[in-house]
N, C-alpha and C positions, 0 to 999 in steps of 0.2 A: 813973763807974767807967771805968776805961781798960782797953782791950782791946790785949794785944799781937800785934802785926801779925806777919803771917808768909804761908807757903805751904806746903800741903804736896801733895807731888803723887807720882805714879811714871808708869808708861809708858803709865797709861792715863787720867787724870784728873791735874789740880791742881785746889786747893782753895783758894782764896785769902781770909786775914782780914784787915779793915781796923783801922785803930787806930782810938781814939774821936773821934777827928776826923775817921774819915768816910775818910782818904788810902789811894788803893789804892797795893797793894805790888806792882809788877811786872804782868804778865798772866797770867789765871789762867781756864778755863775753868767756874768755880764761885765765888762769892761767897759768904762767911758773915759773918753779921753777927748783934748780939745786939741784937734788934726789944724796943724798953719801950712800943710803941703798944698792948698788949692788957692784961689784967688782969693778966697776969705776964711775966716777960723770956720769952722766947723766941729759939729761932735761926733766923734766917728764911737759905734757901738759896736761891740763885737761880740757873738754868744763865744765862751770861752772851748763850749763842748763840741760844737759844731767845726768852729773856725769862721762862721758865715761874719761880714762885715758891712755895716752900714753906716750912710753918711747924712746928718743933718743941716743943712744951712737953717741960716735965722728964720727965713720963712716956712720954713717944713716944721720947724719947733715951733713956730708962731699959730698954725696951720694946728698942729696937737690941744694947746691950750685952747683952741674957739671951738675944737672939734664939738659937736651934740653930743650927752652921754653916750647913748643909745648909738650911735656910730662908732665911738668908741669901746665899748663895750665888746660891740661884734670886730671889730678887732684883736680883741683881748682872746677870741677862742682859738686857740692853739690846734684846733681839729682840721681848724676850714683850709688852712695851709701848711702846716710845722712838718707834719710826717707826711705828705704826699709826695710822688718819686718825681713832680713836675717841677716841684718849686726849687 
């Protein structure tokens, strides 16, 4: 399955997807990629600066779009986890 490459980004993130070959597109401080190593596709993220890596199944993505603003939002702040020495 081919995945079309792109970026999407604004003032505070890009998000960068590779085609199915693997070629990255430009520089991107996020990589998404669609991972077939588990029992089903998945999108695996990865921050590029970090190295950190995550994994979404269809209901975790599913689970983002129903999220309430306002739950997502407080997700969105980078204080409450990004730089603490626990996470």
């Amino acid at each position: 399955m081919q995945i079309p490459a792109g970026i999407v980004g604004n003032e505070f993130a890009e998000v960068e997807v590779r085609d199915g070959d693997g070629r990255p597109v430009g520089d991107a401080a996020v990589e998404v990629r669609i991972d077939q190593a588990g029992n089903s596709p998945r999108l695996r993220v990865e921050d590029l600066e970090s190295g950190r890596v995550r994994f979404f199944d269809a209901l975790e993505l599913e689970t983002l779009v129903w999220l309430p603003e306002g739950h997502l939002r407080s997700l969105l702040d980078p204080s409450a986890d990004r730089w603490r020495e626990d996470s």
